[in-house]
Chimera marker file (.cmm) of the C-alpha trace (Angstrom):
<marker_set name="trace">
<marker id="1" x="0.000" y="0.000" z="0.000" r="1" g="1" b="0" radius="0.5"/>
<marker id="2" x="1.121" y="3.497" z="-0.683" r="1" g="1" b="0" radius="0.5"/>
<marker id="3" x="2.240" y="5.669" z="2.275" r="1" g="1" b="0" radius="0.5"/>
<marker id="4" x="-0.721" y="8.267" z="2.250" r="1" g="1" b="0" radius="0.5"/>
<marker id="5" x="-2.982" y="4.586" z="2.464" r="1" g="1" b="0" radius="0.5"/>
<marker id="6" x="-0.633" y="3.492" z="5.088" r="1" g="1" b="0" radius="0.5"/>
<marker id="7" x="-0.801" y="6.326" z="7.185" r="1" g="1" b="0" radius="0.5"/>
<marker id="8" x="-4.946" y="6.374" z="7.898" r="1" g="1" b="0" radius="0.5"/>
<marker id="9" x="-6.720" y="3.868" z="9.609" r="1" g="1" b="0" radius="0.5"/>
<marker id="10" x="-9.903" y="4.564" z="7.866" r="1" g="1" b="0" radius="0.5"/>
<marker id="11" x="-8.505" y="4.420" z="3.850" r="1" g="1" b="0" radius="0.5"/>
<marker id="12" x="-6.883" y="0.823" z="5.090" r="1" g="1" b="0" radius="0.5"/>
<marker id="13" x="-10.168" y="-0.209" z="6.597" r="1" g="1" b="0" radius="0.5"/>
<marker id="14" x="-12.292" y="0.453" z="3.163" r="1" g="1" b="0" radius="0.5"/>
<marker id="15" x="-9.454" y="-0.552" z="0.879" r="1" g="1" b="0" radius="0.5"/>
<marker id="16" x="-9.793" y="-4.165" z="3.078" r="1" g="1" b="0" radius="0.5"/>
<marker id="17" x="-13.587" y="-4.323" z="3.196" r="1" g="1" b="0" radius="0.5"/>
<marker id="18" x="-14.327" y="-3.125" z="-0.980" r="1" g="1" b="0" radius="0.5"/>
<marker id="19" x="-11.402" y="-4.863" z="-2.544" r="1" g="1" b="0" radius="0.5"/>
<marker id="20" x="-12.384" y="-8.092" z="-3.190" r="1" g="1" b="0" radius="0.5"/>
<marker id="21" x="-8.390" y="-9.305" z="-3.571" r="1" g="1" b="0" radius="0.5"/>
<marker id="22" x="-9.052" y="-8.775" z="0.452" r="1" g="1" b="0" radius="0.5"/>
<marker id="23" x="-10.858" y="-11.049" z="3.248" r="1" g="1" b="0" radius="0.5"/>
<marker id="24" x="-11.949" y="-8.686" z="5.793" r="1" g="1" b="0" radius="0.5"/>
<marker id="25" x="-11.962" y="-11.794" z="8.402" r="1" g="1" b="0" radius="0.5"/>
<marker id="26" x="-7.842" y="-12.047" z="8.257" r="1" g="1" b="0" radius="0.5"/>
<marker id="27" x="-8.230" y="-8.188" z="9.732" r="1" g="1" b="0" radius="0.5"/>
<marker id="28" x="-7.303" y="-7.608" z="13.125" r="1" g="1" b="0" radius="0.5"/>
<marker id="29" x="-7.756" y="-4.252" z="14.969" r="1" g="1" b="0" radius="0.5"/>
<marker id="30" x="-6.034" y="-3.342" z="18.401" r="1" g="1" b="0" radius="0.5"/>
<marker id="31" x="-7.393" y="-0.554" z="19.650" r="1" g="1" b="0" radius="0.5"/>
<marker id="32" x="-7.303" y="2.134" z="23.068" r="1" g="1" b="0" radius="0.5"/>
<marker id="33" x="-9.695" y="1.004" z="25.663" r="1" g="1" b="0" radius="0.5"/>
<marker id="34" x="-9.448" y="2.578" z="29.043" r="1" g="1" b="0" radius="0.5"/>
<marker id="35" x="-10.251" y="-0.247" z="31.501" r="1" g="1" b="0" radius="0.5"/>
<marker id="36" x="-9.517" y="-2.823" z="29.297" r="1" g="1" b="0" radius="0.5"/>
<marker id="37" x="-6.437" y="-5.609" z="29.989" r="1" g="1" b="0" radius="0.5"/>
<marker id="38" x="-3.648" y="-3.171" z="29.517" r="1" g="1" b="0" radius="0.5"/>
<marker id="39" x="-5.919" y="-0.482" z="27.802" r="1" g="1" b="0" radius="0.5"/>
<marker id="40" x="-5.954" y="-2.197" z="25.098" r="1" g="1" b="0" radius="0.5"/>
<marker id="41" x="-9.082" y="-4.791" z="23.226" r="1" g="1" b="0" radius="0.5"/>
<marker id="42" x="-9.094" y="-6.429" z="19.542" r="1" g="1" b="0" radius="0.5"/>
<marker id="43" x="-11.568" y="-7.133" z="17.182" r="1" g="1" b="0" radius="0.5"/>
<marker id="44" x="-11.364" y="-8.597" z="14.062" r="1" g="1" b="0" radius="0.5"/>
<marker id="45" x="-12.651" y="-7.238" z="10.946" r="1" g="1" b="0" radius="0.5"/>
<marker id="46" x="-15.438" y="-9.086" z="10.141" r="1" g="1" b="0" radius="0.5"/>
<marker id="47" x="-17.272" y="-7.199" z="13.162" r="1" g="1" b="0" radius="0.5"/>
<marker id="48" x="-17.243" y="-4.145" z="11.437" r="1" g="1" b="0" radius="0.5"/>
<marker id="49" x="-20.691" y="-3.507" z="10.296" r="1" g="1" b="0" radius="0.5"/>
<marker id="50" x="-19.725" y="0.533" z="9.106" r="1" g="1" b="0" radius="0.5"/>
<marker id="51" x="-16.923" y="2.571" z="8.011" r="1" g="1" b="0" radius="0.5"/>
<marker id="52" x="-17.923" y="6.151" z="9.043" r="1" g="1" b="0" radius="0.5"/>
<marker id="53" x="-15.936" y="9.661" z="8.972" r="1" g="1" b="0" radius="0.5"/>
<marker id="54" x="-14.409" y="9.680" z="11.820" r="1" g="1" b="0" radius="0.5"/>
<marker id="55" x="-14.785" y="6.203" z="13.657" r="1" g="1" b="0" radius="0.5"/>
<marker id="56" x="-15.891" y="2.320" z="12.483" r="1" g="1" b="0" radius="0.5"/>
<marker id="57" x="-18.960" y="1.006" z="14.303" r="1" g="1" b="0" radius="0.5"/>
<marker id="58" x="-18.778" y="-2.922" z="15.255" r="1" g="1" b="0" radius="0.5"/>
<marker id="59" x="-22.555" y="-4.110" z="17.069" r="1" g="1" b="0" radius="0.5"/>
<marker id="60" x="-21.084" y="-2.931" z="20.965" r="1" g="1" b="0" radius="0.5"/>
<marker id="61" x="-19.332" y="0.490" z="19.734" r="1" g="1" b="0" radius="0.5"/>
<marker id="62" x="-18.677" y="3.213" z="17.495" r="1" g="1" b="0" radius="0.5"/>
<marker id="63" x="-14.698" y="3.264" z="17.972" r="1" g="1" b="0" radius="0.5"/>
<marker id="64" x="-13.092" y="6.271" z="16.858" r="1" g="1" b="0" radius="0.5"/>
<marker id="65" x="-9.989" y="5.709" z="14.559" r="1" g="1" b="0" radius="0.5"/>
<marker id="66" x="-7.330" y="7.809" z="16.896" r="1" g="1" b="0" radius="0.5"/>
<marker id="67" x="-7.816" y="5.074" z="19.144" r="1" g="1" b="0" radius="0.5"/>
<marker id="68" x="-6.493" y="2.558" z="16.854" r="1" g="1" b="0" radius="0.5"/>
<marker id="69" x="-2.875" y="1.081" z="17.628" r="1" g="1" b="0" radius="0.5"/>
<marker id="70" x="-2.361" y="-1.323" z="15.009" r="1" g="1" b="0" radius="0.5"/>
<marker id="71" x="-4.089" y="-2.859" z="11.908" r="1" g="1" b="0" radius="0.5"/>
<marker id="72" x="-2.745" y="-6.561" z="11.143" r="1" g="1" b="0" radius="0.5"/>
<marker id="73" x="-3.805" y="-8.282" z="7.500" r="1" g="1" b="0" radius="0.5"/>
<marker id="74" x="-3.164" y="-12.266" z="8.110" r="1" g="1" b="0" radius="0.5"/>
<marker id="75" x="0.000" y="-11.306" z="10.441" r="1" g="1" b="0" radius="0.5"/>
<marker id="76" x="1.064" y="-8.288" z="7.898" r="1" g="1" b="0" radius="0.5"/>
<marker id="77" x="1.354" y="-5.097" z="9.621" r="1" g="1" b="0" radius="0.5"/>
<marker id="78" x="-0.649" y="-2.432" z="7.721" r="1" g="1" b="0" radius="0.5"/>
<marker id="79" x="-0.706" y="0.549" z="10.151" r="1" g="1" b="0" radius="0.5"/>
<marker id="80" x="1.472" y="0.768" z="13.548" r="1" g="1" b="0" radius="0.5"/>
<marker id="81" x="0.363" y="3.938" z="15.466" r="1" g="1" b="0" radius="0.5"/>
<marker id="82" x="3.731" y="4.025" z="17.165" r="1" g="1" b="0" radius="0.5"/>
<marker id="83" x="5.720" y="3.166" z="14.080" r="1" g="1" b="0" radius="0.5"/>
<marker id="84" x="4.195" y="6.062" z="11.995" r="1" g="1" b="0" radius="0.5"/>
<marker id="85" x="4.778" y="8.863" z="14.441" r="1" g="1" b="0" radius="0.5"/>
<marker id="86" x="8.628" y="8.649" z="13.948" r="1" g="1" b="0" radius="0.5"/>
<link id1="1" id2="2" r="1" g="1" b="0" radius="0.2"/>
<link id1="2" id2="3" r="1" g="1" b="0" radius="0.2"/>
<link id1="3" id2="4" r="1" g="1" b="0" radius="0.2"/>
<link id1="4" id2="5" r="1" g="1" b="0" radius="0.2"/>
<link id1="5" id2="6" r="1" g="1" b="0" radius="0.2"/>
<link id1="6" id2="7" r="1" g="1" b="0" radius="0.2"/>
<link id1="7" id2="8" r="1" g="1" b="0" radius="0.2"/>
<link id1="8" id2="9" r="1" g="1" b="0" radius="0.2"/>
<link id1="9" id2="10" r="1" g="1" b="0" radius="0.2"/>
<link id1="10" id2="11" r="1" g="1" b="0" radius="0.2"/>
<link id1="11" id2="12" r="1" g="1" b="0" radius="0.2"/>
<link id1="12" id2="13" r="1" g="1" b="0" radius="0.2"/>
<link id1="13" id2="14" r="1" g="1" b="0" radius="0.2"/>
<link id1="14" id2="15" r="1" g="1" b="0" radius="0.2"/>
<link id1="15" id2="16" r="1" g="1" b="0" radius="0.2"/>
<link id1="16" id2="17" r="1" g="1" b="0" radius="0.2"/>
<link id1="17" id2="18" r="1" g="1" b="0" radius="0.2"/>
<link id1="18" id2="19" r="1" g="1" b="0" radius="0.2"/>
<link id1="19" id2="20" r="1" g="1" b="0" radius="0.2"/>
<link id1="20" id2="21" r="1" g="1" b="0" radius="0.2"/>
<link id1="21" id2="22" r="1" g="1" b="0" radius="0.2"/>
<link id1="22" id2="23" r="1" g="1" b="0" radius="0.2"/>
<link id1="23" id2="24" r="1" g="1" b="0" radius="0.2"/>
<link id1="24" id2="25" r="1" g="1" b="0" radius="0.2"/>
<link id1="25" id2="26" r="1" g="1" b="0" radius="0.2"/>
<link id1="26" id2="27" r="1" g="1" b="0" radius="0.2"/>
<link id1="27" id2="28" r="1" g="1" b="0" radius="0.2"/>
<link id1="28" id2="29" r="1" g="1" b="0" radius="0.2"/>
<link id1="29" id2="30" r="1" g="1" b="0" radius="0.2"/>
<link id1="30" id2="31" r="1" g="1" b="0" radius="0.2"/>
<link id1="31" id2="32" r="1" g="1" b="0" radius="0.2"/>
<link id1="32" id2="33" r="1" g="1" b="0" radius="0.2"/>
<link id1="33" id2="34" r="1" g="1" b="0" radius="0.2"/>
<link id1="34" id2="35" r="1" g="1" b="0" radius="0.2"/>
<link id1="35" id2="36" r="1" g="1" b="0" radius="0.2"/>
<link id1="36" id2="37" r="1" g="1" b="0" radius="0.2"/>
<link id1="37" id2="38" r="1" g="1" b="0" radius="0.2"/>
<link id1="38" id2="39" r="1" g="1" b="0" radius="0.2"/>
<link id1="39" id2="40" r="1" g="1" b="0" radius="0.2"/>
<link id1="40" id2="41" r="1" g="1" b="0" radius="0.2"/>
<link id1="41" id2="42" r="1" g="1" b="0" radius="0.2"/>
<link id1="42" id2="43" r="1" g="1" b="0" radius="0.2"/>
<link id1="43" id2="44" r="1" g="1" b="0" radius="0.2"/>
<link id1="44" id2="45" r="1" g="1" b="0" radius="0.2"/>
<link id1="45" id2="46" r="1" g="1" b="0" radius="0.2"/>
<link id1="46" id2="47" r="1" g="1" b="0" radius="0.2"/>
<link id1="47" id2="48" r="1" g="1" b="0" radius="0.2"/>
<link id1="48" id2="49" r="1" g="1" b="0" radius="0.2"/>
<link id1="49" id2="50" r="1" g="1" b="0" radius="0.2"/>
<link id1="50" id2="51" r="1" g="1" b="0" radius="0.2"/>
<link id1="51" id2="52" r="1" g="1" b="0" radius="0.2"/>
<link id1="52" id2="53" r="1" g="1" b="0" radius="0.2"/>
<link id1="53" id2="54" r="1" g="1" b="0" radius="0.2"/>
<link id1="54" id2="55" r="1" g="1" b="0" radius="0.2"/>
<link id1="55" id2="56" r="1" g="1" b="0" radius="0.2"/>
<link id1="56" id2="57" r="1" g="1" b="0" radius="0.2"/>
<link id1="57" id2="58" r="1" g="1" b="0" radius="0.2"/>
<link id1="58" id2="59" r="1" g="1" b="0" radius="0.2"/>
<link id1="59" id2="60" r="1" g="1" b="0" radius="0.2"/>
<link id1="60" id2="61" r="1" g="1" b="0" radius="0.2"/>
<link id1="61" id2="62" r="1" g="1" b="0" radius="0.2"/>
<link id1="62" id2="63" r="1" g="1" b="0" radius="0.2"/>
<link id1="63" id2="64" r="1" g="1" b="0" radius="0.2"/>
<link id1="64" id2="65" r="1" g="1" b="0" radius="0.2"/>
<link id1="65" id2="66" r="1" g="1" b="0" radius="0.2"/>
<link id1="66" id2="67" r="1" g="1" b="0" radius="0.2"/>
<link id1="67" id2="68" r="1" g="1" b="0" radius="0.2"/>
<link id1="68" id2="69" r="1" g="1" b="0" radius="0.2"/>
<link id1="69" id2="70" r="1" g="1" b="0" radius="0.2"/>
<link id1="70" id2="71" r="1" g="1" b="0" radius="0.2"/>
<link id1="71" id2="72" r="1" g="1" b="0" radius="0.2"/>
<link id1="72" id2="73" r="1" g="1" b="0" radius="0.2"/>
<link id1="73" id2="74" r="1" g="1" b="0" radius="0.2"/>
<link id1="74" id2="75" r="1" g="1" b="0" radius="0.2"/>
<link id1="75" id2="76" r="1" g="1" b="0" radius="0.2"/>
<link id1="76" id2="77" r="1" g="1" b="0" radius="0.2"/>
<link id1="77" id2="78" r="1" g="1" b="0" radius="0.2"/>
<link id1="78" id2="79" r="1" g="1" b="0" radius="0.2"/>
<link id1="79" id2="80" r="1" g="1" b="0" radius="0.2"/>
<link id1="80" id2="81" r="1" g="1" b="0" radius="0.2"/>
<link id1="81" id2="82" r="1" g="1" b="0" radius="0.2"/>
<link id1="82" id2="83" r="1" g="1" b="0" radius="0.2"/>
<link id1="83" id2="84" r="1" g="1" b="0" radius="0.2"/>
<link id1="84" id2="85" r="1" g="1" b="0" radius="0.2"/>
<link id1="85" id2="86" r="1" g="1" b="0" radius="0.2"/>
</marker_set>
């Protein structure tokens, strides 16, 4: 994926769910979640029921895309929150 793809959460998230070369299920999403085991929770993709402006809504939440860490495609990372910043 090009950088500008690589660089926002919510570009990678449609480019996995509309491309059919894709399986949305292989999509894992680590996200910020005060309370949680170490702040952090997953989900994989195929809980995503929309891909909005400024967050993804899964059936329990609307969860905003700042709060996404990492984005893994079948063990490939595609975004890395911590990575990118540098």
């Amino acid at each position: 994926m090009k950088n500008k793809i690589k660089n926002n959460p919510r570009i990678i998230l449609n480019k996995i769910r509309w491309d059919s070369i894709y399986d949305i299920n292989k999509l894992r999403i680590s996200y910020l979640h005060r309370g949680a085991n170490e702040n952090i929770k997953f989900i994989n993709g195929g809980e995503i029921i929309s891909i909005d402006k400024s967050f993804f809504e899964t059936k329990n939440s609307n969860i905003p895309y700042h709060r996404i860490m990492i984005i893994k495609y079948d063990k490939k990372i595609l975004f890395n929150r911590f990575k990118d910043k540098k």
